[in-house]
C-alpha positions in Angstrom: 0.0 0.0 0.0 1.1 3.7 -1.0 2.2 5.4 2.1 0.3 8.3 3.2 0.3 12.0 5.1 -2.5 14.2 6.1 -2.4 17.6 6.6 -6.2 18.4 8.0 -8.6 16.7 5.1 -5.8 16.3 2.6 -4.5 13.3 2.0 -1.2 13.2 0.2 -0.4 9.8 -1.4 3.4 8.6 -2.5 3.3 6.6 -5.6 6.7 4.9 -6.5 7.1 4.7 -10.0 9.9 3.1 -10.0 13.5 3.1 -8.6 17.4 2.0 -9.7 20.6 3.2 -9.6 21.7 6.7 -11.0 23.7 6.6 -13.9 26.7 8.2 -13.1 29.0 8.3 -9.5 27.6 10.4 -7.1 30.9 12.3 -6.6 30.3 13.5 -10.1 26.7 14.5 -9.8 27.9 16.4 -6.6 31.3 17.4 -6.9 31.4 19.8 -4.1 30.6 18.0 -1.5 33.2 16.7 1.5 33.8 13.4 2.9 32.1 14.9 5.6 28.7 15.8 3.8 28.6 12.8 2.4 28.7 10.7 5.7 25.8 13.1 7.4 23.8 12.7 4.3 23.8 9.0 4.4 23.2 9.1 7.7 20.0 10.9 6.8 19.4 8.6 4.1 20.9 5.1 3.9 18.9 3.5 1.8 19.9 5.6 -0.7 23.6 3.9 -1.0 23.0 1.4 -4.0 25.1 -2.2 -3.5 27.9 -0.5 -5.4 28.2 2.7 -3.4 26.3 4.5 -5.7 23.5 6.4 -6.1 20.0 4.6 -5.6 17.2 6.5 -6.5 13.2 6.0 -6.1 11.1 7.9 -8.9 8.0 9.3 -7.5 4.5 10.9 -8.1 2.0 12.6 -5.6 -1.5 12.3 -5.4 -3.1 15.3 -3.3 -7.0 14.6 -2.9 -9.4 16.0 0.3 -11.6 13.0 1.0 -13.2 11.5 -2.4 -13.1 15.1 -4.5 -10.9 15.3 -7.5 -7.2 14.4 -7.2 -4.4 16.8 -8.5 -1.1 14.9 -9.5 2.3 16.3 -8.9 4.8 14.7 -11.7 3.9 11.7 -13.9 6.9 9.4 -13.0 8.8 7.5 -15.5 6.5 6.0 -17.6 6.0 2.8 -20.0 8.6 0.3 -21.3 8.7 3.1 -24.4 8.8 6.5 -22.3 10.7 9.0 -23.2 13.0 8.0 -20.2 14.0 4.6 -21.6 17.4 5.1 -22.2 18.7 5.7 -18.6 15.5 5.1 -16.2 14.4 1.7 -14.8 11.2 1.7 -17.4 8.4 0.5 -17.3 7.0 2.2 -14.1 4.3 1.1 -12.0 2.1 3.9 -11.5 -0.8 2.6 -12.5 -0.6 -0.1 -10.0 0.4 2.4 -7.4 -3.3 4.3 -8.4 -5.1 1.5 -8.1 -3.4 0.4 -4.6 -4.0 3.7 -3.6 -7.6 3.6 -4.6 -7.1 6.5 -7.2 -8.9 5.8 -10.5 -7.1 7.9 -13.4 -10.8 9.0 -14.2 -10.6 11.3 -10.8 -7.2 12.8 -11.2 -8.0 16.5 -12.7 -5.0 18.4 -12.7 -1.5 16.9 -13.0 1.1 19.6 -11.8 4.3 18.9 -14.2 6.8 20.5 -11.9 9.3 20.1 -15.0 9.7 18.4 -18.0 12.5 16.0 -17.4 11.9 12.5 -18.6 11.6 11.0 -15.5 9.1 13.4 -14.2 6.0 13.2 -17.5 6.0 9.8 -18.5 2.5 9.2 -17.8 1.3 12.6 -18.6 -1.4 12.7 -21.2 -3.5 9.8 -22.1 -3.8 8.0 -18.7 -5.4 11.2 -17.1 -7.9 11.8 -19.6 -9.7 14.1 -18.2 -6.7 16.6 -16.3 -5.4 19.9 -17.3 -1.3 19.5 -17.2 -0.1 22.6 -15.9 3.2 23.7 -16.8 5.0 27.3 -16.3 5.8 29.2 -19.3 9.1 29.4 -18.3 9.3 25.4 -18.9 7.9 25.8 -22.6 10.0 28.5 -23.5 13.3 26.5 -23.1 12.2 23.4 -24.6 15.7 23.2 -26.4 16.8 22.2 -23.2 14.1 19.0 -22.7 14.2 15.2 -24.9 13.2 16.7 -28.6 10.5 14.1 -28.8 8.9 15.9 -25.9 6.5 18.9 -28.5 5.4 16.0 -30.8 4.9 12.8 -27.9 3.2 15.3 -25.0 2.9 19.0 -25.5 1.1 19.2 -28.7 -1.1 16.5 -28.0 -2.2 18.1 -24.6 -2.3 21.1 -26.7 -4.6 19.9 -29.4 -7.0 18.0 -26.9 -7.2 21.4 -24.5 -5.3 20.2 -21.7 -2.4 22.4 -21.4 -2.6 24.5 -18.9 0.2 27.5 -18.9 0.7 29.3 -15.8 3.4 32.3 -14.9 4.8 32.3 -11.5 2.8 31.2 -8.1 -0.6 29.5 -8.7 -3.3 29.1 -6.4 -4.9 25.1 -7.4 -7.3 24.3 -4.8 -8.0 25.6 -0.7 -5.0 25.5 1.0 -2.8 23.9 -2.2 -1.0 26.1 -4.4 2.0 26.2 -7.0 5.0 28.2 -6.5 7.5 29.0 -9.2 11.0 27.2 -7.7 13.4 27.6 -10.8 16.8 27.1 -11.1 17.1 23.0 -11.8 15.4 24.2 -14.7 14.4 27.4 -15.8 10.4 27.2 -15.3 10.1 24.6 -12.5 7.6 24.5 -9.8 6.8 23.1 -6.8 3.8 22.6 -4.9 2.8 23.8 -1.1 -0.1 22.4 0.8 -1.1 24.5 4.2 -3.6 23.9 6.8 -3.7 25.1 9.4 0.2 25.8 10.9 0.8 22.5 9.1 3.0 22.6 5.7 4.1 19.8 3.2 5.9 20.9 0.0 6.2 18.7 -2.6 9.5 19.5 -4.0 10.2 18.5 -7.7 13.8 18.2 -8.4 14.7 21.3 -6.0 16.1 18.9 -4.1 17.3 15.6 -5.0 19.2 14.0 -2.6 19.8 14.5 1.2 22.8 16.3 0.9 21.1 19.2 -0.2 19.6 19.2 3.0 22.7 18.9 4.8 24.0 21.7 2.7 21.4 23.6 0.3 24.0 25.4 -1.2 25.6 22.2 -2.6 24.7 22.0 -6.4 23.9 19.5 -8.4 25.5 18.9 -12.1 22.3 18.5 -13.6 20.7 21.9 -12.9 20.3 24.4 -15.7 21.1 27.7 -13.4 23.0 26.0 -9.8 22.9 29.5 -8.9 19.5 30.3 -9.2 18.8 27.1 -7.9 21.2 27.3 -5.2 18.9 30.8 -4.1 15.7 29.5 -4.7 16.4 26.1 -2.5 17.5 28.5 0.1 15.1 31.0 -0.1 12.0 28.0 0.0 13.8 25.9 3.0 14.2 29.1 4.7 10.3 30.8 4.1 8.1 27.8 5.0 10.1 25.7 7.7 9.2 23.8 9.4 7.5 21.9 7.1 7.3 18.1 5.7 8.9 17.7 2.9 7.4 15.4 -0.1 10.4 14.5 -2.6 10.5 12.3 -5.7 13.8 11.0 -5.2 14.6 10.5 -1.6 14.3 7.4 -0.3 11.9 8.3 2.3 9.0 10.1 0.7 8.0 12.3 3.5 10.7 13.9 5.7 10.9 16.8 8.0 12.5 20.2 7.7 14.2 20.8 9.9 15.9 17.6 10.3 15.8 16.0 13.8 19.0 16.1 15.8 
C-alpha cells in the first residue's frame, strides 16, 4: 500500500514509479561536496547507498485529494517500457498499479502539476489522465531546447490539441490550501507545490532537491541543474520561508521527511 500524510482533510499519497541506480558516481553529480557531507547525508538517508556505493534513487508521483473530491497529481513518474526515459530510467514504471493500490482511479485525477519536464518526471502525462489539465510554467515551454526533442510531438502538442495544457506564470493558487510556486533554477520554469492547513505545511518538491545532501547543505549544487545559482537561491530562499515543514520528494528514499531535520 502507498504510504500516506494528512495535513487536515488532505490526503497526500506517495506513488513509487519506479527506482534503480543513478547513472553516473555520485561524486560527479555532486562534486562539491566533502567526505564529511557525504557521511551526514547517508546518515539521513541510507537506503539511498545502491550495492555499489552508488547512487540509488526512487522515482516518485504525488496524489493530493481532500476525502473523495478530484485528485491533482504532482509529476507523472517514469512512464512505460517506451517513455521518453527509456534510455537511462528503470522503465516501465508502475504507477498505474500504485493508483489502483492507492484507490485512485485515473478518471478522478483532474490536474496533473508537471513540476518540470524531465523524462523521469511526464512519463505518464497525457492519455492515462484523460480528463486533467497538465499545468506547466511558461518558463518550462520557452526552453524546450533544453528538454528530450521528442517531448512537443509525444506530449505537449497532443495536450495542446485536446485542451489540456494548462500555462501558468509564477505562483498558482490550485485548490484551498494547495498552491503552486514558481522554484526555478534546476530548470528554468520549475515548480513546486505547497499544501497549508492550518500551521501545518508539506511541499512537494520537484527536483529542488534531490538528494539529502542538499539538506545537509542547500547550497551544494547538483551537475544537472540548468542555473545552480538560481537554484542554489531558490532552494534556500524556499527551506528558509516555510520551515518547518514536511517535505514530499520524488527521489529520496523516504517520501516524506521533516525540515528541519531532527538532531
Amino acid at each position: 500500500m502507498p504510504l500516506t500524510h494528512t495535513l487536515g482533510s488532505i490526503t497526500i499519497t506517495a506513488l513509487l514509479d519506479g527506482a534503480g541506480s543513478f547513472f553516473q558516481p555520485r561524486a560527479q553529480a555532486f562534486p562539491d561536496a566533502t567526505r564529511a557531507q557525504w557521511r551526514e547525508a547517508d546518515r539521513r538517508d541510507p537506503d539511498a547507498v545502491g550495492p555499489d556505493g552508488g547512487w540509488w534513487l526512487p522515482f516518485r508521483a504525488f496524489a493530493l485529494r481532500r476525502g473523495d473530491g478530484p485528485v491533482v497529481l504532482v509529476d507523472a513518474g517514469i512512464g512505460p517500457a517506451d517513455a521518453l526515459a527509456a534510455s537511462w530510467a528503470p522503465v516501465p514504471g508502475r504507477l498505474p498499479d500504485e493508483l489502483s493500490a492507492a484507490g485512485i482511479d485515473p478518471a478522478d485525477v483532474r490536474t496533473v502539476v508537471l513540476t518540470h519536464l524531465h523524462t523521469d518526471h511526464v512519463g505518464w502525462a497525457g492519455p492515462l489522465f484523460a480528463n486533467a489539465d497538465h499545468l506547466v510554467q511558461r518558463a518550462e515551454l520557452a526552453a524546450l531546447e533544453l528538454f528530450h526533442p521528442e517531448l512537443p510531438a509525444r506530449l505537449l502538442g497532443p495536450l495542446r490539441a485536446a485542451g489540456r495544457l494548462r500555462v501558468v506564470d509564477g505562483d498558482t493558487d490550485l485548490t484551498s490550501g494547495v498552491r503552486v510556486l514558481s522554484t526555478p533554477g534546476h530548470t528554468p520554469g520549475h515548480q513546486s507545490v505547497l499544501v497549508e492547513q492550518g500551521d501545518d505545511r508539506l511541499l512537494v518538491t520537484g527536483d529542488l532537491l534531490v538528494h539529502a545532501i542538499q539538506l545537509v547543505d542547500p547550497a551544494l549544487p547538483y551537475a544537472h541543474e540548468e542555473n545552480p545559482p538560481e537554484a542554489r537561491r531558490t532552494r534556500e530562499q524556499i527551506l528558509r520561508a516555510f520551515s518547518p515543514l514536511t517535505l514530499a520528494t520524488p527521489h529520496l528514499t523516504a517520501p516524506f521527511t521533516p525540515h528541519p531535520h531532527p538532531a
